[in-house]
C-alpha positions in Angstrom: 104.5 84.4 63.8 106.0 81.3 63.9 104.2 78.6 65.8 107.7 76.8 66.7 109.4 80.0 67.9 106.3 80.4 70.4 106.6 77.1 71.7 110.0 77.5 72.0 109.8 80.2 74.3 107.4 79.1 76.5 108.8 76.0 78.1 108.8 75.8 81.5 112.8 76.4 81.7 112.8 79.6 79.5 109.6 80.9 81.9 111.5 80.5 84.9 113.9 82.4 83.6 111.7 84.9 82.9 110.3 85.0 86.3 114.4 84.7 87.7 114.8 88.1 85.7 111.6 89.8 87.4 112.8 89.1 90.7 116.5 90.1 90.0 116.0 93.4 88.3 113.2 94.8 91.2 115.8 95.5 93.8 118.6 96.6 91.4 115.7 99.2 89.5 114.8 100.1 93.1 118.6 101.1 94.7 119.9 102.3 91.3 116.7 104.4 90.1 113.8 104.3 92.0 115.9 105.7 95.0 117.9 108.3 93.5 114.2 110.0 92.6 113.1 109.2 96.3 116.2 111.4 97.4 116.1 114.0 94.5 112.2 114.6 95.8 113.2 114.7 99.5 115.8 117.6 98.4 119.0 115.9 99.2 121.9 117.3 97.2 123.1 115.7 94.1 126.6 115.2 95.1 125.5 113.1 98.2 123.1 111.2 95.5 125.5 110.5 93.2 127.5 109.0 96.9 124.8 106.6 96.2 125.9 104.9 93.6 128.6 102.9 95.8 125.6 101.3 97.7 126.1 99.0 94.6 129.5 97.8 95.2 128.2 94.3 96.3 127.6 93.9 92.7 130.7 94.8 91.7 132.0 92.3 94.1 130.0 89.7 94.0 132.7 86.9 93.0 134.7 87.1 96.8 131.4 85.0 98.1 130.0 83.6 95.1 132.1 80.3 95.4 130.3 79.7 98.7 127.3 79.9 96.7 128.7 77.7 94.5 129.9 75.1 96.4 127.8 75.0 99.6 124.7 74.0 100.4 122.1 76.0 101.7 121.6 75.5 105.2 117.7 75.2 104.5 115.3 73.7 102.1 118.0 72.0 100.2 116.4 68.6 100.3 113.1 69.7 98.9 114.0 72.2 96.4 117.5 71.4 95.6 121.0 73.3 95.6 120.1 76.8 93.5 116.3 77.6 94.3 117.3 76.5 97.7 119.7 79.5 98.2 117.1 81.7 96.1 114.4 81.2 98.8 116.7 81.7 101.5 118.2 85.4 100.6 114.5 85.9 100.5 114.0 85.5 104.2 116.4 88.5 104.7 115.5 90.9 101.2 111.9 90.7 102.3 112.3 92.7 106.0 115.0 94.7 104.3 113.0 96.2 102.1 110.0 97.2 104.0 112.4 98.7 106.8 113.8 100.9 104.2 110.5 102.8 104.0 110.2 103.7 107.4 113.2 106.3 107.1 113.1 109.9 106.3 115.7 111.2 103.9 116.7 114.0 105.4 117.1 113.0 108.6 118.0 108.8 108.5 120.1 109.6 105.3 123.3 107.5 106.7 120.8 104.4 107.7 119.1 104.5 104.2 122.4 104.1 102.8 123.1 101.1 105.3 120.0 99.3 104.4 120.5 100.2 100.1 123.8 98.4 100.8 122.6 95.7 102.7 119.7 94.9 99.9 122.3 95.5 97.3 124.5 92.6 98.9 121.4 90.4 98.9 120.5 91.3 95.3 123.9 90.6 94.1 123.9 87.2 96.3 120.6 86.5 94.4 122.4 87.5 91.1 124.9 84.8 91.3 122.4 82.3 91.9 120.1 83.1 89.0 123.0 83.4 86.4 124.0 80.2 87.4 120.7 79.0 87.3 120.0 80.0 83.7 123.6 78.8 82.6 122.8 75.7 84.0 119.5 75.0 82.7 119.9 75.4 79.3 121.7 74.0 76.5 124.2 76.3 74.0 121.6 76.7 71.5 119.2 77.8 74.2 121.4 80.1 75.6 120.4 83.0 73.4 116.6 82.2 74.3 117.4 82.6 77.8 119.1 85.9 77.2 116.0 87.0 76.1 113.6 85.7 78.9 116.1 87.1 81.6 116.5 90.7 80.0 112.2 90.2 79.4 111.9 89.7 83.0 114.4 91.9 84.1 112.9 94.5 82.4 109.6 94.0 83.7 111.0 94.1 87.2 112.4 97.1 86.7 108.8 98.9 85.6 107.1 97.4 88.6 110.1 99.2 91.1 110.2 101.9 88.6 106.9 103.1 87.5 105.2 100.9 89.3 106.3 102.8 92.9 106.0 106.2 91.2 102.2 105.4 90.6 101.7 103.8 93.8 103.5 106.8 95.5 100.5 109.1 94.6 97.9 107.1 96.6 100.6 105.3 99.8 103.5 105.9 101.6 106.8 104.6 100.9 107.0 101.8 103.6 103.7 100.6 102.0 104.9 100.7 98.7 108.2 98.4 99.8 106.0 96.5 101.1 103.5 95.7 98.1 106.7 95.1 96.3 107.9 92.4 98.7 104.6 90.9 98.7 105.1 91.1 94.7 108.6 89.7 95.2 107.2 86.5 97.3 104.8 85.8 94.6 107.1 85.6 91.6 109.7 83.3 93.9 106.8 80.7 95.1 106.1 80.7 91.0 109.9 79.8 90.0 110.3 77.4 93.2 106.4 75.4 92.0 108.1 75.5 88.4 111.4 74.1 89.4 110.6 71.6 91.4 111.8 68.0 91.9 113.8 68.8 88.6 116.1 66.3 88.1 118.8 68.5 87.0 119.1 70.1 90.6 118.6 66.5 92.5 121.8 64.9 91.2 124.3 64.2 93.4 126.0 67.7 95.3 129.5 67.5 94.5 132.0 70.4 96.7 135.1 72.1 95.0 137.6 74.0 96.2 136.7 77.8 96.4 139.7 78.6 94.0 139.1 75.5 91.2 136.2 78.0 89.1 139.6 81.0 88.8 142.2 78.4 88.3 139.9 76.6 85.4 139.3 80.0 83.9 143.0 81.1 84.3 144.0 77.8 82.9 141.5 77.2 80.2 142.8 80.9 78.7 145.8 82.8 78.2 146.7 85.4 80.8 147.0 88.2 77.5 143.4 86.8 76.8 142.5 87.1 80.0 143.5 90.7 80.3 142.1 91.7 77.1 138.6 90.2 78.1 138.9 91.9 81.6 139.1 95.3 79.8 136.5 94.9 77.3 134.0 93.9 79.9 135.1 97.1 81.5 134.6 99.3 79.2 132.0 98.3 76.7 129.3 100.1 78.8 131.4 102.2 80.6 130.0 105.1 79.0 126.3 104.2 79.0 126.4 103.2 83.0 127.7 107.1 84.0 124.8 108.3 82.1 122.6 106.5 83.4 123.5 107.0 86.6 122.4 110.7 86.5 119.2 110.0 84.0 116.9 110.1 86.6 118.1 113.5 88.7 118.9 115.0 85.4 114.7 114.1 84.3 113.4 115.6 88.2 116.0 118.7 87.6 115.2 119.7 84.0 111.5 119.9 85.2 109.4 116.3 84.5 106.9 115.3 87.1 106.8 111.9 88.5 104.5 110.4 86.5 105.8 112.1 83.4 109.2 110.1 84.1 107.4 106.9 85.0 105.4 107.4 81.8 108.3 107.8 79.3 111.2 106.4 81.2 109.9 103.5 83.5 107.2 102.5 80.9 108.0 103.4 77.6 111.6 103.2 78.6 111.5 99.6 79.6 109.3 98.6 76.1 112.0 100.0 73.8 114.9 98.3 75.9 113.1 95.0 75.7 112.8 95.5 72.0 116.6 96.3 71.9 117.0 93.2 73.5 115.5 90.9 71.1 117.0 92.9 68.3 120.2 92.2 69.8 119.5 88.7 70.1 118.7 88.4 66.4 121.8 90.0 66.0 124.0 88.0 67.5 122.5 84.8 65.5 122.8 86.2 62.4 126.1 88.4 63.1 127.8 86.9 65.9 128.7 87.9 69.0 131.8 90.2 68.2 129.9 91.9 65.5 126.9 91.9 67.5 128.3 93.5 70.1 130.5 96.4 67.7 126.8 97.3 66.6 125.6 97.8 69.7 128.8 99.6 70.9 128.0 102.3 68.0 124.3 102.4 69.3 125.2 102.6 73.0 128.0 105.5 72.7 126.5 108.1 70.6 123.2 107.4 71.8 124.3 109.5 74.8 124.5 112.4 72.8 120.3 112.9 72.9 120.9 114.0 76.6 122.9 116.9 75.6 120.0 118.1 72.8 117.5 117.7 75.6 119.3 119.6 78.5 119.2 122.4 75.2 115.7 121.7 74.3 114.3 121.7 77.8 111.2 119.6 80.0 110.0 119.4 76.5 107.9 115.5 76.6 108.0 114.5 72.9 112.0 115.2 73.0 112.0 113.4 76.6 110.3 110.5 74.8 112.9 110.7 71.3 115.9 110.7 74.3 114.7 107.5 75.8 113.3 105.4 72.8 117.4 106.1 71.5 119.2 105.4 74.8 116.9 102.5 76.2 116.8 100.3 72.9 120.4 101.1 72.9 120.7 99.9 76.2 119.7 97.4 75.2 120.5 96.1 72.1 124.2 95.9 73.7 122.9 94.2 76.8 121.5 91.2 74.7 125.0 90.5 73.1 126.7 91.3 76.3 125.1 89.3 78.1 125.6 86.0 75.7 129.4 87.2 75.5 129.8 86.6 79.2 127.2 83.2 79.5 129.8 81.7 76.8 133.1 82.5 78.6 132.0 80.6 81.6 132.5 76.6 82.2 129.5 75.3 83.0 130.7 73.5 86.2 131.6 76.7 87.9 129.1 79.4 86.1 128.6 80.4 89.5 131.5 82.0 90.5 132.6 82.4 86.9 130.0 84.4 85.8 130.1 86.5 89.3 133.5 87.2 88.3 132.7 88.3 84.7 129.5 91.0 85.6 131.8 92.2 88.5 134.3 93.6 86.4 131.2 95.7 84.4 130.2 96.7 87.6 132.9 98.6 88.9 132.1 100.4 86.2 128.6 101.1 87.8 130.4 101.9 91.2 133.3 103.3 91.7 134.2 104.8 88.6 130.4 106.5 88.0 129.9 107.7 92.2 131.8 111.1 91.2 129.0 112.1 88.6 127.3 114.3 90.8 130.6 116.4 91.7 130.9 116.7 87.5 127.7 117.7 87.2 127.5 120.5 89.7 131.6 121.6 88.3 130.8 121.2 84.6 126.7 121.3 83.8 124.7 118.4 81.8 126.2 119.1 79.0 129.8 118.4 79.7 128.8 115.5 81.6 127.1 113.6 78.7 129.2 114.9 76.1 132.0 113.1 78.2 129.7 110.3 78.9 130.1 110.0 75.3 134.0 109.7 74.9 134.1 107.3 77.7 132.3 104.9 75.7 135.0 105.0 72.7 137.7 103.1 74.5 134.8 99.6 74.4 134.9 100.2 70.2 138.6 100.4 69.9 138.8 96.9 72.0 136.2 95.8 70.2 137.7 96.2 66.8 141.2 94.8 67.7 139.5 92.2 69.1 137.6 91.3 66.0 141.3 91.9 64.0 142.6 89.3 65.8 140.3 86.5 65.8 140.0 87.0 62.1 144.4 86.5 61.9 143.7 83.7 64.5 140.8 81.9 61.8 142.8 82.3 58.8 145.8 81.3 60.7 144.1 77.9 61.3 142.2 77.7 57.8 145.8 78.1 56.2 147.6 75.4 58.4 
């Protein structure tokens, strides 16, 4: 392996990303997966469960507070650690409690509190989201930003095996408040790491400099043309539109079909996570060699059809080779399109306002994850597994079709200028 390439990736600013991406994907993993098993074990119905997917509306919404984020300082430790790992430690000092609380509560009989405290954690993790993305934005140069792609999804990843599997295994030997709280004790360990490697950086010492709330929407309304702008707002929609209603119902659809838990944290929360980290870095490559657009029609294929191994396993049955077949496909699809996603958004935003900008970007994708996917459960108990990922599947076409008319134009657009 290149001896260059490995240096590359382990400066200190690409490892802090990596340990950024840790700490953001352990609550999402936990509220989006990790939960929905919790309340598939505890017997609650999957209609209610699939409910549960508009706990994560603060992600979907994250832009209405991120320009506070943005342009305010955080009302502690902003003189020692500076303005984003300042706000990073902070939301700490109310995920922590959150978490272990949510442990104490029984299912079936706290159900309406549980969903309190998912939301409140989901509002800090989103909170948490914006200041990362900044962070990483921020941090790295254009070239780099690929690099830091990488590292994020990595650590993200990784974050989501140790609230994944990593709480399935340690279900078997603790209760669940003392599994939340091993992971919060996880979670402090990984922030001290990213505050020891970022600090007294210069880049977060210069001089604070407060904007209006609505100067990061009026640069990006301005910088681009409102047809632009409303292209870009759909694509982001639906490019994973499809793959984010499957996924939703992954997990109950593993528990119903008949896995155990550690057959699922096995192939899903292991395994899983190892073939999405590979799609990742192919999707990097991809995008250096391809470019984003065609990069990111690649990945569409991958992601849509992919979808299609859910129906052959609801026929096949709790059979575990097909179980691990259905993931390797869907997980490196997952995320082969997440790596050029991902770069696609980091390169829309200005870096003055990546904040709010990017906030703004991922919301729009995560209405996707909300609103649009909380029926599943209802279409599952109506129409079977089947129906559901076979529609799963058509939902996903509408991101292609954008896709390739986007790719049209900005071809007419390039010649236009090449012949003038």
């Amino acid at each position: 392996m290149n001896l260059n390439l490995i240096k590359f990736y382990f400066k200190k600013n690409l490892i802090s990303i990596f340990f950024m991406g840790i700490i953001s994907g352990i609550p999402l993993y936990l509220i989006l997966s990790t939960l929905f098993i919790w309340l598939t074990r505890e017997g609650v119905d999957i209609s209610t469960i699939g409910l549960f997917a508009l706990t994560s509306i603060p992600w979907s919404i994250k832009f209405l507070w991120s320009p506070i984020l943005d342009n305010y300082k955080s009302p502690l430790f902003y003189n020692l650690f500076g303005h984003r790992p300042s706000w990073l430690l902070l939301i700490q000092f109310f995920m922590i409690p959150s978490l272990i609380l949510l442990g104490t509560f029984n299912p079936n009989n706290d159900i309406g509190i549980i969903a309190i405290l998912a939301l409140v954690i989901a509002f800090l993790s989103a909170s948490q989201d914006i200041v990362i993305d900044a962070f990483r934005i921020e941090i790295l140069d254009d070239k780099s930003q690929g690099a830091g792609v990488a590292m994020t999804q990595l650590g993200y990843r990784l974050g989501g095996i140790i609230s994944g599997a990593g709480t399935l295994y340690l279900k078997e030997f603790f209760s669940w408040v003392q599994v939340f709280t091993l992971l919060s004790i996880m979670i402090t360990l990984v922030v001290i790491t990213i505050l020891t490697l970022t600090y007294k950086k210069s880049v977060f010492k210069k001089k604070f400099e407060r904007r209006s709330i609505i100067d990061p929407f009026k640069e990006f309304i301005t910088r681009n043309q409102i047809s632009k702008i409303v292209i870009i707002i759909f694509f982001i929609f639906f490019f994973k539109f499809g793959d984010v209603i499957a996924g939703v119902m992954a997990n109950p659809f593993y528990v119903k079909i008949g896995f155990s838990n550690i057959e699922i944290a096995n192939a899903s929360k292991i395994f899983g996570v190892l073939m999405t980290v590979f799609g990742v870095f192919i999707g990097g490559y991809l995008v250096k060699i391809k470019g984003i657009l065609n990069a990111l029609i690649i990945s569409g294929f991958f992601q849509v059809f992919s979808n299609l191994l859910y129906v052959l396993l609801n026929e096949v049955g709790a059979d575990f080779r097909f179980l691990m077949i259905t993931i390797a496909g869907e997980n490196f699809s997952g995320g082969l399109g997440s790596s050029a996603f991902v770069a696609y958004l980091s390169v829309l935003c200005n870096k003055q306002y990546t904040g709010t900008q990017y906030a703004l970007l991922s919301s729009v994708m995560g209405l996707t994850r909300t609103i649009l996917s909380s029926p599943s459960g209802f279409l599952v108990e109506i129409f079977g597994w089947s129906f559901f990922f076979i529609l799963s599947t058509f939902l996903g076409l509408p991101g292609l079709i954008i896709l390739f008319w986007m790719k049209k134009k900005f071809t007419i657009e390039m010649q236009k200028k090449t012949n003038s």
